[in-house]
Residue frames as a rotation matrix with the C-alpha (Angstrom) as fourth column:
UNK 1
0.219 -0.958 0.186 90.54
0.868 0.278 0.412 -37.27
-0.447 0.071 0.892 96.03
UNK 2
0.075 -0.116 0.990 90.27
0.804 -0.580 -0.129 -34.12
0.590 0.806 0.050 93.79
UNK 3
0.729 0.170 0.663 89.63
-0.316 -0.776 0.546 -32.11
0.607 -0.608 -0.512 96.82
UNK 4
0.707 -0.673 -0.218 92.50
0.434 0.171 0.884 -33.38
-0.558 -0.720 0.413 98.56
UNK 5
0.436 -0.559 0.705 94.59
0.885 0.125 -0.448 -32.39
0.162 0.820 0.549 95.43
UNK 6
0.460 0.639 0.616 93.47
0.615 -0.730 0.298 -29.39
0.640 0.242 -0.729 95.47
UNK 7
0.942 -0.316 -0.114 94.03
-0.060 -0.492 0.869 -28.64
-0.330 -0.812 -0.482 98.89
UNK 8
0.318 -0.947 -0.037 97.91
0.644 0.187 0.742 -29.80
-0.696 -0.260 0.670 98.40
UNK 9
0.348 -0.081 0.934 97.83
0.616 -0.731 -0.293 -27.26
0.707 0.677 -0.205 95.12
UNK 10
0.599 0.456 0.658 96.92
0.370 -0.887 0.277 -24.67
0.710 0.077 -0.700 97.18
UNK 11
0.891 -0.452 -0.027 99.33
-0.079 -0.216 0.973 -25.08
-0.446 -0.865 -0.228 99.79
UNK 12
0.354 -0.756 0.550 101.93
0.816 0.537 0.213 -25.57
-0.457 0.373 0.807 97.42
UNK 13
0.195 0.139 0.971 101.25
0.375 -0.925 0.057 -22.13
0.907 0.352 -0.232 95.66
UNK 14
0.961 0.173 0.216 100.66
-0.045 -0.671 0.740 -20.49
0.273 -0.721 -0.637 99.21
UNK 15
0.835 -0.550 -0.030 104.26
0.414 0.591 0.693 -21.58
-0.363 -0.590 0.721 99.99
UNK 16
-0.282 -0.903 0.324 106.04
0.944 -0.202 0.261 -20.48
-0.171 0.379 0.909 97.10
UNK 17
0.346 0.389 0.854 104.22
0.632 -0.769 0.095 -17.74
0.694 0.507 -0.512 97.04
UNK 18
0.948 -0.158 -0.276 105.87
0.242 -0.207 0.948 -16.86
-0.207 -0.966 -0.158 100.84
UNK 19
0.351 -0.929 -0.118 108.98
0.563 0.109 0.819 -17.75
-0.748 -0.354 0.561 99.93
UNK 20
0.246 0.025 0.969 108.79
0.802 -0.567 -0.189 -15.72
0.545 0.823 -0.160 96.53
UNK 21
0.850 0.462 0.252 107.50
0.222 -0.749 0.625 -12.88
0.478 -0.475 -0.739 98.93
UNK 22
0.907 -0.395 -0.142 110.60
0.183 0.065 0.981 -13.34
-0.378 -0.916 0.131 101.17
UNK 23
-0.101 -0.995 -0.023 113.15
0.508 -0.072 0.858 -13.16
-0.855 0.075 0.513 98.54
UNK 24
0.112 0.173 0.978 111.85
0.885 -0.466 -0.019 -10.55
0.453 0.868 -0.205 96.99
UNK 25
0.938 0.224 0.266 111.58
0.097 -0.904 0.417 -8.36
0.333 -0.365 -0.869 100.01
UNK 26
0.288 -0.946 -0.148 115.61
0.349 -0.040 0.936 -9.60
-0.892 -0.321 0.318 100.72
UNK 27
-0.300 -0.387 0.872 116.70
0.925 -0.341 0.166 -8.72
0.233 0.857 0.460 97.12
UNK 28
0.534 0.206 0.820 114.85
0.308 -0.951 0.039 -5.18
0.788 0.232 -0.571 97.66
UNK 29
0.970 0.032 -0.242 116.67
0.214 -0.590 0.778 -4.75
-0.117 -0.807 -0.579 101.30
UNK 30
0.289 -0.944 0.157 119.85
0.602 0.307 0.737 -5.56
-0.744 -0.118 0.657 99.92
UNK 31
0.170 -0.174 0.970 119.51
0.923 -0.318 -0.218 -3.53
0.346 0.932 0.106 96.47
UNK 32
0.762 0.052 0.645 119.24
-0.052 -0.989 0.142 -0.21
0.645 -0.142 -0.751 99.18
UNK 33
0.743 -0.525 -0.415 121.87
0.446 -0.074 0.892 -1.20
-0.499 -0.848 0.179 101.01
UNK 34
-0.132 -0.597 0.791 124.20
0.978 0.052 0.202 -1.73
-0.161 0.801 0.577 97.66
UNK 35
0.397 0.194 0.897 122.69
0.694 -0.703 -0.155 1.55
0.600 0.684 -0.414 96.39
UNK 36
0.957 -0.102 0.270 123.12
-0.265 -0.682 0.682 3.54
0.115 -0.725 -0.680 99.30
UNK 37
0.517 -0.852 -0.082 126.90
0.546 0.255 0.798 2.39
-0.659 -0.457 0.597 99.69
UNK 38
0.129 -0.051 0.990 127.19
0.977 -0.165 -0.136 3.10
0.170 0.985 0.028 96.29
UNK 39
0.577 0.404 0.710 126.22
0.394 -0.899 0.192 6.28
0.716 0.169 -0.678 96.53
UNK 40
0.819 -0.565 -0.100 128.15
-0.309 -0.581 0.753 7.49
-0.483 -0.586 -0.650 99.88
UNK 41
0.323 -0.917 0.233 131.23
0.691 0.397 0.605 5.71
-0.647 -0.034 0.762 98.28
UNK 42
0.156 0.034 0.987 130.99
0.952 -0.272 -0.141 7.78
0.264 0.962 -0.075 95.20
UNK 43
0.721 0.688 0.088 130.56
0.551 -0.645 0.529 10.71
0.421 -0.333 -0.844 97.24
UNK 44
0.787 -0.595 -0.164 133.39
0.325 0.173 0.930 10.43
-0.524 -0.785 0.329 98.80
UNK 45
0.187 -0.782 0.595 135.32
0.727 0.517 0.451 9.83
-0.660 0.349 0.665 96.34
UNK 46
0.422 0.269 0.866 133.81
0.701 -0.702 -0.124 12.52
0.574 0.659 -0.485 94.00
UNK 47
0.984 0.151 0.091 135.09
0.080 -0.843 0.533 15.07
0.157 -0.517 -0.841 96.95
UNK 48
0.294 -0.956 0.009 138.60
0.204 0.072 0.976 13.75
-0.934 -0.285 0.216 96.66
UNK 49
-0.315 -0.768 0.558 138.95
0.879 -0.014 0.476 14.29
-0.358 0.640 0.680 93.55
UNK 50
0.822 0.537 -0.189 137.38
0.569 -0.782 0.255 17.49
-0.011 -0.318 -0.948 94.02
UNK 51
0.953 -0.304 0.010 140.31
-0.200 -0.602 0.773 18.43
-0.229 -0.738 -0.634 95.90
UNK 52
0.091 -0.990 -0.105 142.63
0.482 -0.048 0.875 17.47
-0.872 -0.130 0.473 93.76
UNK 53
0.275 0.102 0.956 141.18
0.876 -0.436 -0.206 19.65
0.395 0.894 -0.209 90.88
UNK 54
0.974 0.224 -0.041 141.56
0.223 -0.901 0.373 22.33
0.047 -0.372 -0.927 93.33
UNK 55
-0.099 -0.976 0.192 145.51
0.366 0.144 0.920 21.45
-0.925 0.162 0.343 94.15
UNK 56
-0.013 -0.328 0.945 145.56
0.961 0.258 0.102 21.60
-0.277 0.909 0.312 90.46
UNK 57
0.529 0.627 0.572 144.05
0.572 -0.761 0.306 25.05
0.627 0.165 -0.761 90.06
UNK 58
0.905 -0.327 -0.274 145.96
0.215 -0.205 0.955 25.93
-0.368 -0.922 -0.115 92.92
UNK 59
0.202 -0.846 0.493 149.06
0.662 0.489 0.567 24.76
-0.721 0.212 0.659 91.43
UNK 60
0.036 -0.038 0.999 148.32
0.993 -0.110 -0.040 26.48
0.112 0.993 0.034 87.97
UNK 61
0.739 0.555 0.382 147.58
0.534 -0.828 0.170 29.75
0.411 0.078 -0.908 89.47
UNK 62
0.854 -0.518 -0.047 151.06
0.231 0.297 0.926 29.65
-0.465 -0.802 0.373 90.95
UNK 63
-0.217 -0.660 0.719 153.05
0.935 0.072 0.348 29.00
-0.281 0.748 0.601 87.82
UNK 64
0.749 0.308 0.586 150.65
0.508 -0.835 -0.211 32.17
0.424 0.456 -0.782 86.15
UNK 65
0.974 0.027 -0.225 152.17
0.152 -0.818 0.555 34.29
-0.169 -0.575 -0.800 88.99
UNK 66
0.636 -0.736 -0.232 155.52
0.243 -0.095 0.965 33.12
-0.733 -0.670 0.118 88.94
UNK 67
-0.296 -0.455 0.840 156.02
0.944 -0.005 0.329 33.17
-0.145 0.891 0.431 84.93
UNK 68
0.751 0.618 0.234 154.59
0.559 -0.783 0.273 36.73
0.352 -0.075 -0.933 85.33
UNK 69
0.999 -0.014 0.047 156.99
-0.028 -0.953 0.303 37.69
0.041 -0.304 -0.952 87.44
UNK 70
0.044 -0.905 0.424 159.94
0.675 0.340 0.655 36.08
-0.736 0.257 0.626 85.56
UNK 71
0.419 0.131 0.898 158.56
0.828 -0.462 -0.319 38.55
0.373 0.877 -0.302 82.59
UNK 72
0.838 0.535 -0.105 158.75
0.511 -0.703 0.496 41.05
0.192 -0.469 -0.862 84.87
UNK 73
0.628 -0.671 -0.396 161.87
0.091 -0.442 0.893 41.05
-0.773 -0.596 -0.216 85.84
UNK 74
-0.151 -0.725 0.672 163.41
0.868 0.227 0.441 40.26
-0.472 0.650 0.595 82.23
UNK 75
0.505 0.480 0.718 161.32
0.714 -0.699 -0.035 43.31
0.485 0.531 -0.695 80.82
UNK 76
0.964 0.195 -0.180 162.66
0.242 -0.365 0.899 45.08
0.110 -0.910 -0.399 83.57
UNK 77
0.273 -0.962 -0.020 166.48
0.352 0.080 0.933 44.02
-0.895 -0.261 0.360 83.10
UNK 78
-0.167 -0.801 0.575 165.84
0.964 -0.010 0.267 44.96
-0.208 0.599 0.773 79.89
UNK 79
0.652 0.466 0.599 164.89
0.563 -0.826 0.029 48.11
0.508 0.318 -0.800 80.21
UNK 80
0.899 -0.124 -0.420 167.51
0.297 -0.531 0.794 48.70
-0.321 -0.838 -0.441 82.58
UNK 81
-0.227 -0.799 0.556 169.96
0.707 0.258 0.659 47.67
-0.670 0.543 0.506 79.85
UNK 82
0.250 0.016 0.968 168.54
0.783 -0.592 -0.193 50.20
0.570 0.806 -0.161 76.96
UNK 83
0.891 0.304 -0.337 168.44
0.446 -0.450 0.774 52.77
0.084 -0.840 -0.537 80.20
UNK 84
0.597 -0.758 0.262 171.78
0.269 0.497 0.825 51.60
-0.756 -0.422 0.500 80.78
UNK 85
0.127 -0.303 0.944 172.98
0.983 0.168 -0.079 51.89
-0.135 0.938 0.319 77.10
UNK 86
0.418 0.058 0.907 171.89
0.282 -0.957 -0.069 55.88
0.864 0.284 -0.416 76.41
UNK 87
0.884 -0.369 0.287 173.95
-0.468 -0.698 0.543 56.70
0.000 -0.614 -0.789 79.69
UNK 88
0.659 -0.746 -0.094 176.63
0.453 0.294 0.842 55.53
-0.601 -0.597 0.531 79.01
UNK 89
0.350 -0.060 0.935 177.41
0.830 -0.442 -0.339 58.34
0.434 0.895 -0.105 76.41
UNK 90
0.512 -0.161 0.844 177.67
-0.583 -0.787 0.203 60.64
0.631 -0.596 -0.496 78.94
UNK 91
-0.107 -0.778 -0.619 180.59
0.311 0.565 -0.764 58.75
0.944 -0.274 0.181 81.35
UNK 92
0.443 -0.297 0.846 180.68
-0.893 -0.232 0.386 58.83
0.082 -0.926 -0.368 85.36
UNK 93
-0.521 -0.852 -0.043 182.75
-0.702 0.457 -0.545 56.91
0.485 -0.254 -0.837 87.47
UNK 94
-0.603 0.310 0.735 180.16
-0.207 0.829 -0.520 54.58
-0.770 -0.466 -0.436 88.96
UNK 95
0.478 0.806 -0.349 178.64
-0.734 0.149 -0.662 53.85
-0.482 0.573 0.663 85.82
UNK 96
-0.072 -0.462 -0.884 181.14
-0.740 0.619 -0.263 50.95
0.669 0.635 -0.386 84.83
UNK 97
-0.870 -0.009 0.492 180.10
-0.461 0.367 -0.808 49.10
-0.174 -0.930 -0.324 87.89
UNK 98
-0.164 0.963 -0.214 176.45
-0.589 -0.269 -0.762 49.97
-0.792 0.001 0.611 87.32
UNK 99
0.567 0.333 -0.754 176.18
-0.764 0.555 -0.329 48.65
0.309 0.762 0.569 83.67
UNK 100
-0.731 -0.341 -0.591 178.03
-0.206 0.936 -0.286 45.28
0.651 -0.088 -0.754 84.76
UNK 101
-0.677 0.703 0.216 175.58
-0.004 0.290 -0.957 44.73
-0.736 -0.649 -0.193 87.91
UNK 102
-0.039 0.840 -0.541 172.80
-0.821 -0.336 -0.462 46.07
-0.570 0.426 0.703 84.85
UNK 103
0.176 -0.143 -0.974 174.16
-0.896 0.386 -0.219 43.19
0.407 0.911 -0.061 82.50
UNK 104
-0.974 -0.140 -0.177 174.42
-0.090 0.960 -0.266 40.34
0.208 -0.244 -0.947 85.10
UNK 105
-0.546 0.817 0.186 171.02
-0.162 0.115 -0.980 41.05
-0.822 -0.565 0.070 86.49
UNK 106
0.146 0.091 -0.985 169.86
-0.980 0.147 -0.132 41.12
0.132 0.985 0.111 82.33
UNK 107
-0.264 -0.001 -0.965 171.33
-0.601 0.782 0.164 37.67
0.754 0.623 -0.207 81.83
UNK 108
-0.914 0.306 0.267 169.99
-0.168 0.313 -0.935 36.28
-0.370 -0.899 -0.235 85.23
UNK 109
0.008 0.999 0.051 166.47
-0.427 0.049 -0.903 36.83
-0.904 -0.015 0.427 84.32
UNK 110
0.201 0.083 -0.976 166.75
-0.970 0.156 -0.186 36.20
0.137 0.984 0.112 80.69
UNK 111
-0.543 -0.620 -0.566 168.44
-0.481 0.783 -0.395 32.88
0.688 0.058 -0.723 81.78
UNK 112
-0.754 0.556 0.350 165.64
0.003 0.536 -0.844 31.96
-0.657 -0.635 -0.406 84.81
UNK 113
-0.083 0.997 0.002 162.81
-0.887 -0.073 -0.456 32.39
-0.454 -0.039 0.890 82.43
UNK 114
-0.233 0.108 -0.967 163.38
-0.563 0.795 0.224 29.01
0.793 0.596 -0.125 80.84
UNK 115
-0.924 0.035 -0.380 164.08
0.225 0.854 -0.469 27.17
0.308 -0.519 -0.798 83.54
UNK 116
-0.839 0.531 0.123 160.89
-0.193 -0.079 -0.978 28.49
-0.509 -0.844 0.168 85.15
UNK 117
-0.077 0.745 -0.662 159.02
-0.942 -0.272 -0.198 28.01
-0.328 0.608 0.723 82.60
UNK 118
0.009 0.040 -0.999 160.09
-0.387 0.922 0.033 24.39
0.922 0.386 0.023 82.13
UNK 119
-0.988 -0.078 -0.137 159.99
0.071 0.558 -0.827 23.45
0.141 -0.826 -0.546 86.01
UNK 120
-0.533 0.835 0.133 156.47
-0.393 -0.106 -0.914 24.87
-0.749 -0.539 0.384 86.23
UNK 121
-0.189 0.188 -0.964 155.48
-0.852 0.457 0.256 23.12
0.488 0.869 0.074 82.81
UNK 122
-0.823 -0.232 -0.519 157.04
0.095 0.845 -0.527 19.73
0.561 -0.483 -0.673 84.52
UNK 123
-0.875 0.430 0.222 154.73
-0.255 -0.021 -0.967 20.59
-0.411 -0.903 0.128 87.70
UNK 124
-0.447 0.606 -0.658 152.11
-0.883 -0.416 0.217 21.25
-0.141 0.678 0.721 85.49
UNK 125
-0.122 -0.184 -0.975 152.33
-0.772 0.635 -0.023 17.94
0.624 0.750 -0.220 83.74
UNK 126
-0.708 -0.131 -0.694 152.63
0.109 0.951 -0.290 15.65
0.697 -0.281 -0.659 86.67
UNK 127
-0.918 0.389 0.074 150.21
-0.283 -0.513 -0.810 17.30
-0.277 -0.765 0.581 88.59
UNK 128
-0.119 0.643 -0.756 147.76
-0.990 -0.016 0.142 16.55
0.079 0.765 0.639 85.97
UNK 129
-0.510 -0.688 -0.517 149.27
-0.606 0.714 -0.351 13.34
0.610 0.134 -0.781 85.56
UNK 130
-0.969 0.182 0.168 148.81
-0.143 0.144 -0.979 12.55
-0.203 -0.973 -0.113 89.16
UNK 131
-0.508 0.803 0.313 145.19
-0.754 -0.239 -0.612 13.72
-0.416 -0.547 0.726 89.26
UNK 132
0.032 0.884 -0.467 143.67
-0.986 0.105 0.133 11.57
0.167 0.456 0.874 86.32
UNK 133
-0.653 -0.451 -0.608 145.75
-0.279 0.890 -0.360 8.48
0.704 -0.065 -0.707 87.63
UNK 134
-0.991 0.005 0.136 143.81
-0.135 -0.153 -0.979 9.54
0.016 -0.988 0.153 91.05
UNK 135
-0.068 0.979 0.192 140.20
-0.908 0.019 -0.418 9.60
-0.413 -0.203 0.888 89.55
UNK 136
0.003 0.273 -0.962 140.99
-0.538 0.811 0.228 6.65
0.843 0.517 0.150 87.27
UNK 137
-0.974 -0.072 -0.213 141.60
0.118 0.642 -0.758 4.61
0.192 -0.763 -0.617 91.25
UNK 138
-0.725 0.520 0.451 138.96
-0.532 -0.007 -0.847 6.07
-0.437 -0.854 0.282 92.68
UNK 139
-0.315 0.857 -0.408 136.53
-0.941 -0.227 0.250 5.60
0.122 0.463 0.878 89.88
UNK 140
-0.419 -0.184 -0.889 137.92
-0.217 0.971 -0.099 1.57
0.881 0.152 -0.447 89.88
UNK 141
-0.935 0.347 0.079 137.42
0.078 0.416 -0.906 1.36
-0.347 -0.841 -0.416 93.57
UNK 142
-0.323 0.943 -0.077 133.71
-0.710 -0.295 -0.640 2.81
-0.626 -0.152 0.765 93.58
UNK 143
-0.023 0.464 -0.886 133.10
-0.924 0.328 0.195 0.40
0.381 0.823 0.421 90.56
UNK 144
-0.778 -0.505 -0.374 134.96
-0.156 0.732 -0.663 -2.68
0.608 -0.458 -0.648 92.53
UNK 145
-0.839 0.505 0.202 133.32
-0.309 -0.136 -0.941 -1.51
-0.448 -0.852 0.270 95.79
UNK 146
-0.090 0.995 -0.040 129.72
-0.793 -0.096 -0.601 -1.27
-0.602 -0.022 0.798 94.19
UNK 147
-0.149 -0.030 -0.988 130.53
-0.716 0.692 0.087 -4.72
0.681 0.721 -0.125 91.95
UNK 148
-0.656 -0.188 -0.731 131.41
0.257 0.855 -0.451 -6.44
0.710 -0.484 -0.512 94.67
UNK 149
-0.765 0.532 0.363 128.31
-0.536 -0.212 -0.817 -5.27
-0.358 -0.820 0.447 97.11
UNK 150
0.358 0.589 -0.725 126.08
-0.925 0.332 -0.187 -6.82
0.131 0.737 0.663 93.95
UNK 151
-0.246 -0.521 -0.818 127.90
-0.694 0.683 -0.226 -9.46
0.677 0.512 -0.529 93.58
């Protein structure tokens, strides 16, 4: 009888030891599948938001240029205005024209450099904005995505 036991032991072990074996080697195929998704999702995602640091960067390098060349032109009007000023000691006849065109183009620029400066601020701002809204999704998905492949 002991040797019958025995025998049923041993086949009892040998069994769960298979089925151990079997859902251990499914848990490992499934953990590289998960991982690998994981990983290309992330990838993916990491390159989108790549590209919208670049937009950003893009974006910023835009404003530089364009508030540059709001300076430019105010520095500009206002040199034409001192310019303007020390000739007008000395009178001609197309110089009352001249210093009005010299003084609208002056308060033009002097007057765009706010606004440009506050529209490209704004841009500036939601652009940002935008992006960190954009990695906080993606990051959720990829987390979701790889939660729910575990899961």
């Amino acid at each position: 009888m002991d040797a019958a036991l025995t025998l049923q032991q041993d086949r009892i072990r040998n069994s769960a030891d298979e089925a151990f074996a079997e859902s251990l080697a499914r848990f490992r195929r499934i953990w590289a599948a998960s991982s690998k998704s994981c990983g290309i999702f992330a990838i993916d995602h990491l390159a989108q938001l790549t590209e919208l640091e670049g937009k950003a960067g893009d974006l910023s390098t835009r404003w530089s240029k364009t508030f540059k060349s709001a300076e430019w032109y105010k520095r500009s009007a206002d040199a034409n205005s001192d310019l303007t000023e020390r000739t007008t000691r000395t009178p001609k006849p197309v110089s009352g024209k001249g210093r009005r065109d010299l003084q609208r183009l002056r308060e033009r620029a002097g007057s765009c450099e706010p606004q440009l400066r506050g529209h490209a601020q704004t841009q500036m701002e939601e652009v940002v904005r935008d992006s960190f809204e954009r990695a906080r999704v993606l990051f959720a998905e990829a987390a979701d995505h790889c939660g729910g492949v575990h899961g």
